[in-house]
C-alpha positions as CSV (number, residue, x, y, z in Angstrom):
1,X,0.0,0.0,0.0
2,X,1.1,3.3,-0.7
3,X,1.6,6.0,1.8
4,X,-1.4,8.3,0.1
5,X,-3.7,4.9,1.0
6,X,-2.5,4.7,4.1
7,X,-3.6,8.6,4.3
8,X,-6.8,7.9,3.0
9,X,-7.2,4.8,5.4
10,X,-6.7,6.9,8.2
11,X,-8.7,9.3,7.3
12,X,-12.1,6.3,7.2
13,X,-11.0,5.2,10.8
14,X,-11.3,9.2,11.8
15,X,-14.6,9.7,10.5
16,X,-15.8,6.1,11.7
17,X,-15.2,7.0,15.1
18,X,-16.1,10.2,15.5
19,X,-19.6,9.2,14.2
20,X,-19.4,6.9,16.9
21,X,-18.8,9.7,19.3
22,X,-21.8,11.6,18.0
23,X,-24.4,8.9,17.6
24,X,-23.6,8.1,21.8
25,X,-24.0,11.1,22.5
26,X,-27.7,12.6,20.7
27,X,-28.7,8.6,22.1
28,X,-28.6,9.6,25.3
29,X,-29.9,13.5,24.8
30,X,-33.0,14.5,26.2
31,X,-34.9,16.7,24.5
32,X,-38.6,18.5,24.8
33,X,-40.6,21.3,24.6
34,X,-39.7,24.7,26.2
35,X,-43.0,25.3,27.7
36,X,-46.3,24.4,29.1
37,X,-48.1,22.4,26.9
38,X,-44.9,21.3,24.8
39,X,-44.7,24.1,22.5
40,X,-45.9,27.7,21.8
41,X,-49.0,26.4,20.1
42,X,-49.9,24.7,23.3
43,X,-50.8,21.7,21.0
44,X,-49.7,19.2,23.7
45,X,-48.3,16.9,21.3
46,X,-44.9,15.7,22.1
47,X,-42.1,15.0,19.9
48,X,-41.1,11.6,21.8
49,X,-42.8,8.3,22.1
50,X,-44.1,6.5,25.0
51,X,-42.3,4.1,23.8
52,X,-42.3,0.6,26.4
53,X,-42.9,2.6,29.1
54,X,-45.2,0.2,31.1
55,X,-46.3,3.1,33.7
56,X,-44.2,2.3,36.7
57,X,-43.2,4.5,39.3
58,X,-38.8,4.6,39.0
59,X,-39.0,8.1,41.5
60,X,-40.7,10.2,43.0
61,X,-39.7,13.8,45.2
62,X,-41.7,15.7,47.6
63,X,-41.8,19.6,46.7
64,X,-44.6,20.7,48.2
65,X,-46.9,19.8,51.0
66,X,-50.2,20.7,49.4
67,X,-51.2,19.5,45.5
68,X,-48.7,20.3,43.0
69,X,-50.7,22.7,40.5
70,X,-47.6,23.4,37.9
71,X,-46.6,21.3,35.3
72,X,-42.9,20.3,34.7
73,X,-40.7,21.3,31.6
74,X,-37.6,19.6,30.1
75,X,-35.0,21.5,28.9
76,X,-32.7,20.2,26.1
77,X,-30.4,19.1,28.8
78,X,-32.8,16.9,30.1
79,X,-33.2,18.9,33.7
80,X,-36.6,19.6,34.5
81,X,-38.2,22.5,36.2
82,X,-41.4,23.0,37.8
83,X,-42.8,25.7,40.2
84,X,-44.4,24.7,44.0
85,X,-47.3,25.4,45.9
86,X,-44.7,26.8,48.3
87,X,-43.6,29.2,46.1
88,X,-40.6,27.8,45.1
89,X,-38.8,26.6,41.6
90,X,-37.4,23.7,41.1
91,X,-34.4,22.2,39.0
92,X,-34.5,18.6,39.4
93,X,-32.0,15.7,37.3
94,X,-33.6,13.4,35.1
95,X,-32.3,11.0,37.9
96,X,-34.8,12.5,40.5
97,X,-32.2,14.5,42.1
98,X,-32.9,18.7,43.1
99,X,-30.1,20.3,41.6
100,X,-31.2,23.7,43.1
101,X,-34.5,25.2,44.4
102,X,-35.3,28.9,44.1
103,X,-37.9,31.7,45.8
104,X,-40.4,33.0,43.7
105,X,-42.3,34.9,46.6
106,X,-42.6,34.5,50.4
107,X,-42.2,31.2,51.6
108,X,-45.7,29.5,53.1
109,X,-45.4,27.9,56.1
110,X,-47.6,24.9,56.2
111,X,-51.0,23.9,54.4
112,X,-52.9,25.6,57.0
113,X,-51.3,28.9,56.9
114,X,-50.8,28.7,53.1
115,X,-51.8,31.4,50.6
116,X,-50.7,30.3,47.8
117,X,-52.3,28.5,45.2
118,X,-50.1,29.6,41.9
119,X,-50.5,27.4,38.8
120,X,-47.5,28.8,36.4
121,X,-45.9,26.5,34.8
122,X,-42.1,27.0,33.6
123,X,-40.8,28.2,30.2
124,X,-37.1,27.7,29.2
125,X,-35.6,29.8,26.6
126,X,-32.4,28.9,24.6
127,X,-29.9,30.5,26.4
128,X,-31.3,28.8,29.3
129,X,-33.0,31.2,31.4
130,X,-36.2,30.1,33.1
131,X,-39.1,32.0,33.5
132,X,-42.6,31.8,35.2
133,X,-45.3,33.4,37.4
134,X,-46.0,33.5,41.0
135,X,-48.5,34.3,43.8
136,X,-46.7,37.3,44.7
137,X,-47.7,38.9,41.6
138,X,-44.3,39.0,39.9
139,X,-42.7,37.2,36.6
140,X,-39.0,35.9,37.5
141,X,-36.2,35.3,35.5
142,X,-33.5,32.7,36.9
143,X,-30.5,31.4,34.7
144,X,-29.7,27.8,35.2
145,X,-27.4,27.3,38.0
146,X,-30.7,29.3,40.1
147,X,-29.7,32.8,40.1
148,X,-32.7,35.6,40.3
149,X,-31.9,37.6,37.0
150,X,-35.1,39.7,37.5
151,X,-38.7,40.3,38.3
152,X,-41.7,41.9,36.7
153,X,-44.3,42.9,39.0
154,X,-48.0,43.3,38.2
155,X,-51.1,43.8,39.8
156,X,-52.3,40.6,41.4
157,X,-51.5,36.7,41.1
158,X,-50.1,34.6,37.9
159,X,-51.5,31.4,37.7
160,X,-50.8,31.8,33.7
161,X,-47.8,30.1,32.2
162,X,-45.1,32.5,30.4
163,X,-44.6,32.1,26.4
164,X,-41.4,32.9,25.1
165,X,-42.1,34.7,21.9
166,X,-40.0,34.8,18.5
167,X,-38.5,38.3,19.5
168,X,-37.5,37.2,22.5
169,X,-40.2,38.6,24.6
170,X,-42.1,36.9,27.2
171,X,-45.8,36.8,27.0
172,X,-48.0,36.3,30.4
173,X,-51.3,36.8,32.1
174,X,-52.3,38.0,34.9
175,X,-55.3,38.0,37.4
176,X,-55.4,41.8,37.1
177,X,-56.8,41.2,34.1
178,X,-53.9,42.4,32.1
179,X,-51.7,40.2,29.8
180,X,-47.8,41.4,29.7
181,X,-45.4,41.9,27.1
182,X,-42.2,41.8,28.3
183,X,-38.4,42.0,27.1
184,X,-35.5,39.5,28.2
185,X,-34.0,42.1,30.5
186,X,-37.5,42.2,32.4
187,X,-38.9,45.6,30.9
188,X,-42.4,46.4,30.1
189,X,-43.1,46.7,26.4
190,X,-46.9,47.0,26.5
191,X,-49.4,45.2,28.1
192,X,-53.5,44.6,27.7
193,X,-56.1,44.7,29.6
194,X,-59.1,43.1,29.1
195,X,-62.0,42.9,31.9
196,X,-61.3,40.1,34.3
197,X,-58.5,38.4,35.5
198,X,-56.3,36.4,32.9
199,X,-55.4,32.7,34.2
200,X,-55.1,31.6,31.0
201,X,-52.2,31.5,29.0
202,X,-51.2,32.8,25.9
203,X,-50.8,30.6,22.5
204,X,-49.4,31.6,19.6
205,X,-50.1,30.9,16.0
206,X,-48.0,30.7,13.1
207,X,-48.5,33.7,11.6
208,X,-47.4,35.2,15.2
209,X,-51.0,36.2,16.3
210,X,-51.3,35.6,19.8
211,X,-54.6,34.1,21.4
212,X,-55.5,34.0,25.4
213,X,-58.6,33.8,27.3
214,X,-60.1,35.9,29.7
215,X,-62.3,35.2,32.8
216,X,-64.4,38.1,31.1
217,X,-65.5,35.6,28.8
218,X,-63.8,36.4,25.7
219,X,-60.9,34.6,23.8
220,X,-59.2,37.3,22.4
221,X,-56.2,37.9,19.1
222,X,-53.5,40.1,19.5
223,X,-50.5,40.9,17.6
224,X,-46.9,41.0,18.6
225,X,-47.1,44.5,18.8
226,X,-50.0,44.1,21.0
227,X,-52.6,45.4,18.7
228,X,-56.4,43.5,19.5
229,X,-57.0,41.9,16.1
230,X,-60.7,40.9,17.0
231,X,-62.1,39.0,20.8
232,X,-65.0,36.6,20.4
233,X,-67.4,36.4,23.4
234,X,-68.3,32.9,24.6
235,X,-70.1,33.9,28.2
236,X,-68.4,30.8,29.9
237,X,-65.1,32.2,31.8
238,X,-61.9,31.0,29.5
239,X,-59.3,29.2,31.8
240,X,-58.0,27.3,29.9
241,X,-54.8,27.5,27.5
242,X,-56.0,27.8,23.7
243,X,-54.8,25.5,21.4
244,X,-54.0,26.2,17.9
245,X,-54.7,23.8,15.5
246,X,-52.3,23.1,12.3
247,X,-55.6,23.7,10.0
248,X,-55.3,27.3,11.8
249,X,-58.5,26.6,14.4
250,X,-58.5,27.8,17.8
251,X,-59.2,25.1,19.6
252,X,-60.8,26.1,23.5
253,X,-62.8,25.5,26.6
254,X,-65.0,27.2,29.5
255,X,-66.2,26.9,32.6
256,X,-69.8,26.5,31.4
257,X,-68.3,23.4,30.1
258,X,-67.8,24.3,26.6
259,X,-65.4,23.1,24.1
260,X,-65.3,25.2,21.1
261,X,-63.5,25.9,18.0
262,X,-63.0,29.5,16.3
263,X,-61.4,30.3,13.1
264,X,-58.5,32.6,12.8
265,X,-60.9,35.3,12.0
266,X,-62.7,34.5,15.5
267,X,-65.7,33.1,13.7
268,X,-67.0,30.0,15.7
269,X,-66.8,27.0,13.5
270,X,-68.6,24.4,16.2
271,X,-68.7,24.1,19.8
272,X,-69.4,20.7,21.9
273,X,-71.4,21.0,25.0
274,X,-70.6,18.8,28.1
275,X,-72.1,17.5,31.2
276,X,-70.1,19.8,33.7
277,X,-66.9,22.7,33.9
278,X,-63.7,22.1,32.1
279,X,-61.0,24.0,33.4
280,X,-57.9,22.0,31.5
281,X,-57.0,23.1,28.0
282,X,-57.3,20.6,24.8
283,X,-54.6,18.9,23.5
284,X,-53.6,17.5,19.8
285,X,-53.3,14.0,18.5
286,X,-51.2,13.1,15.6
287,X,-54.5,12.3,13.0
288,X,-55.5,16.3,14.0
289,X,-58.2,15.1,16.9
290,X,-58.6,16.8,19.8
291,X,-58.4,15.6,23.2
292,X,-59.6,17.4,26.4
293,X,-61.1,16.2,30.0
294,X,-63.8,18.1,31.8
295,X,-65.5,17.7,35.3
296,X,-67.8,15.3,34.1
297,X,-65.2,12.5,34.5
298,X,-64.8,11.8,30.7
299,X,-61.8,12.3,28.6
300,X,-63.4,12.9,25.0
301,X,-61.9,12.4,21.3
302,X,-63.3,15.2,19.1
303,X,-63.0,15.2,15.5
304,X,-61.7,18.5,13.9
305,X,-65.1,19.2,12.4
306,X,-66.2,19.1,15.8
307,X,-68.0,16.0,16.0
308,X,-67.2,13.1,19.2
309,X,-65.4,9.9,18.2
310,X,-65.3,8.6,22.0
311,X,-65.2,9.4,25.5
312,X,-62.9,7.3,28.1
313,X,-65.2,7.4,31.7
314,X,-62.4,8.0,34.7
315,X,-65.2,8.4,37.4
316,X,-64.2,11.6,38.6
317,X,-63.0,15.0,37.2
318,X,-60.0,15.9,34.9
319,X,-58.4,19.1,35.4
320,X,-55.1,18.2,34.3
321,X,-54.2,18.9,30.6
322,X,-53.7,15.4,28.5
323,X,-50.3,15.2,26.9
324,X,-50.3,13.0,23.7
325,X,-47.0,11.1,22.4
326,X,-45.5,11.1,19.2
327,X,-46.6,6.8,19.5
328,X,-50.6,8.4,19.7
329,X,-50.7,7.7,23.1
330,X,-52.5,10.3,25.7
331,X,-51.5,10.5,28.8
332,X,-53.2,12.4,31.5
333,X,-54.7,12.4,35.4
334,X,-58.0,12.6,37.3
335,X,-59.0,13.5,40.8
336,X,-59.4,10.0,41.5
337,X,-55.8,10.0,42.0
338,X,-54.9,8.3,39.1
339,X,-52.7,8.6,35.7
340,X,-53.7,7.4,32.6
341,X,-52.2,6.3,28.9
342,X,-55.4,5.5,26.8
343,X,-54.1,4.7,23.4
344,X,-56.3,6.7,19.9
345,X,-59.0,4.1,20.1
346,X,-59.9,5.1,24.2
347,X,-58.6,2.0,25.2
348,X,-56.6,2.2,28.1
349,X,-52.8,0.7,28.3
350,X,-52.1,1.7,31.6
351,X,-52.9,3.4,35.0
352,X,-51.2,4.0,38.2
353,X,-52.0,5.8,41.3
354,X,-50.1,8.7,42.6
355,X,-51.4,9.1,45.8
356,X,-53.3,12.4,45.6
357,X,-55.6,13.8,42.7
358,X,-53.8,14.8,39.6
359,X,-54.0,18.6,38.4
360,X,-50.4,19.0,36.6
361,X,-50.2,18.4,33.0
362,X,-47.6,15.3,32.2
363,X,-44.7,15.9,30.1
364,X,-42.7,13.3,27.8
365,X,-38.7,12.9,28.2
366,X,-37.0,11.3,25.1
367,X,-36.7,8.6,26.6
368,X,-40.1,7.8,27.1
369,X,-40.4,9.1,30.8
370,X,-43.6,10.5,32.0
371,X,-43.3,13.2,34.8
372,X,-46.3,14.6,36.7
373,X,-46.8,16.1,39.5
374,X,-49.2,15.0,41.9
375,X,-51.9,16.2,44.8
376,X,-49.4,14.4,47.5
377,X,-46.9,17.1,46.9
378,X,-44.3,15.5,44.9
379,X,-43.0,15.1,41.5
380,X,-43.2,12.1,39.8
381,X,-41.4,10.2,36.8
382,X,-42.9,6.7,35.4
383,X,-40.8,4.1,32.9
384,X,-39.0,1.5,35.4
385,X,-38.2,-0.5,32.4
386,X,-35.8,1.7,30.5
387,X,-34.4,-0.6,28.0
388,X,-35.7,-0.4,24.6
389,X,-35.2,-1.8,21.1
390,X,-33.9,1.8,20.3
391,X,-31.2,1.7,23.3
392,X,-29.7,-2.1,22.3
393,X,-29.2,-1.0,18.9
394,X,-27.5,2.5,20.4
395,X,-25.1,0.6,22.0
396,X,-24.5,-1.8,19.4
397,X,-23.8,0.7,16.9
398,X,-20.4,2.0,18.8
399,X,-19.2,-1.4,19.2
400,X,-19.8,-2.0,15.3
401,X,-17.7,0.8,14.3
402,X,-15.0,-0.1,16.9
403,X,-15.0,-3.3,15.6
404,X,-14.8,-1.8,11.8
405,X,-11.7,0.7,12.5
406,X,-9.7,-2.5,14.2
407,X,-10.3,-4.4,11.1
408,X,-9.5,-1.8,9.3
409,X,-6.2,-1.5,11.0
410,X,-4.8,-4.9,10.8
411,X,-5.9,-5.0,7.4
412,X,-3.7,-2.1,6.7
413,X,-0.9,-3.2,8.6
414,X,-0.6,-6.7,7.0
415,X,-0.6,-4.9,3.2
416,X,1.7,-2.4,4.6
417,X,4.1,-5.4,6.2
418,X,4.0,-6.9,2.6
419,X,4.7,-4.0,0.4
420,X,7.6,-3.8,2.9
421,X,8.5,-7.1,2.0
């Protein structure tokens, strides 16, 4: 062999294993959404399967001594964050260990003294800060090792999650009725006020409209600039989150117990009545239906022309928001203390109790982990048995290219000891 194949030899074993390096390392990557309700859209639909998780408890932590009202989020590092009834925020491994925890008013004492009740769920920008709402009426900014960067104060509580919009600014509610526009650095750039207090929170559409509800009664479209666009008036308080639907619906519930769909001019297309209040928001499957629970006890499966394929019976209410896999799967809890994976049919796969009822909204890790909080205080993550077709053939991918480059090296050392020869 000639030194320039030698050269070129070399150059094979390089590239073999430093694709080896890189497929080890995005296999054991976790990844998610940066937000309540996976994404800005709030579609709920998560980019990672269920996969074999059989809906086993592998940890739980206790964060709070009254139920856990926030819903977790995964950053792209895999640590997840979720606010407390205690008013703190938590940064938690994917291991189940607190990394930090961090103030995000005045600290309650015990259940009986408590008064807080907040609700906000975490958003995680890409420079890692972390932002969400609090009972002391204030928006905080931490960066990732838990350091206060700033606050925002308003007018009253913030049970609504923050969106991180595509200018960078953060987008919230609040129960003074107003809903915030607000820069990175923490600075007011306009806000809205519409005539009852805001615990919903903002959604936002492709074309960057914004939509949010309003315990006034109206959903209402606003621009980035903060402009109203139109507000539709439903008479059923809006607490929920709206979902925007890839066909450009607005997908949405009420109190009255109401699900209901509006074009993007704020037209209603259809609207479903139910047996009793819905306070969760609706979530998207991967065929475009839409899946929401009310107080009725039923989980339903709506078509997107606004017609019922099937309701799943719990027994008691569902006020947490179902998340659905990218496997179809939807995955979400009830008062009667249980969480639930019903597969698109409304067949169940699995349940397990948590110990308390279930008002958090469950979020999916890559690999297949479910975490929830739960109404015995403490965070929860399900899938016990965590080896999976796709994690054999991870790790037999490394030891095929190992094997290749030593071939490959003994096969160029035997030519090379003959053209010596």
């Amino acid at each position: 062999m000639k030194p320039s194949g030698i050269k070129l030899a070399a150059s094979i074993m390089v590239t073999l294993l430093i694709s080896s390096f890189i497929l080890v390392s995005t296999g054991v990557e976790l990844s998610s959404g940066s937000g309540y309700r996976v994404d800005s859209a709030r579609t709920g639909l998560s980019p990672n399967d269920l996969s074999d998780n059989p809906g086993e408890i592998e940890w739980s932590i206790f964060i709070n001594r009254y139920r856990v009202y926030s819903s977790p989020t995964i950053a792209g590092d895999g640590t997840i964050y979720i606010g407390s009834d205690e008013n703190y925020l938590y940064s938690i491994e994917p291991t189940g260990t607190i990394k930090w925890r961090a103030l995000i008013g005045p600290e309650v004492g015990n259940v009986f003294g408590r008064t807080s009740n907040s609700r906000s769920s975490p958003a995680v920008a890409e420079d890692g800060t972390i932002y969400i709402g609090s009972y002391d009426s204030r928006l905080y900014a931490f960066d990732k090792d838990g350091t206060e960067l700033w606050s925002f104060q308003t007018n009253d509580e913030i049970d609504s999650s923050p969106l991180i919009g595509p200018d960078g600014n953060i987008y919230v509610g609040s129960k003074d009725g107003y809903m915030y526009a607000i820069d990175a650095n923490g600075n007011e750039q306009w806000s809205f006020e519409t005539e009852d207090e805001i615990v919903s929170s903002p959604a936002l559409a492709a074309d960057n409209t914004i939509y949010i509800g309003s315990s006034d009664g109206n959903l209402y479209a606003l621009s980035l600039e903060g402009e109203e666009l139109w507000n539709v008036s439903v008479g059923g308080q809006i607490q929920s989150t709206p979902l925007v639907h890839p066909n450009g619906n607005i997908i949405f519930t009420t109190w009255a117990g109401e699900i209901i769909c509006a074009n993007p001019n704020g037209t209603i297309v259809w609207q479903i009545k139910t047996e009793s209040h819905i306070d969760g928001s609706p979530s998207l499957g991967r065929n475009g239906n839409i899946y929401v629970g009310g107080w009725d006890g039923n989980l339903y499966s709506i078509r997107p022309e606004g017609t019922i394929n099937w309701k799943f019976s719990t027994g008691r209410e569902i006020r947490s928001s179902p998340t659905v896999s990218a496997d179809g799967f939807i995955i979400f809890g009830a008062n009667n203390q249980r969480l639930y994976a019903v597969d698109e049919g409304g067949d169940e796969r699995w349940s397990v109790d948590l110990d308390g009822p279930i008002s958090s909204s469950p979020i999916i890790g890559e690999d297949g982990t479910v975490y929830v909080g739960s109404g015995d205080g403490r965070l929860y993550a399900l899938n016990r048995d965590t080896t999976t077709t796709k994690d054999i053939f991870m790790d037999i991918i490394p030891i095929i290219l190992i094997t290749t480059v030593i071939v490959c090296g003994f096969i160029i050392q035997i030519k090379w000891s003959k053209h010596e020869h």
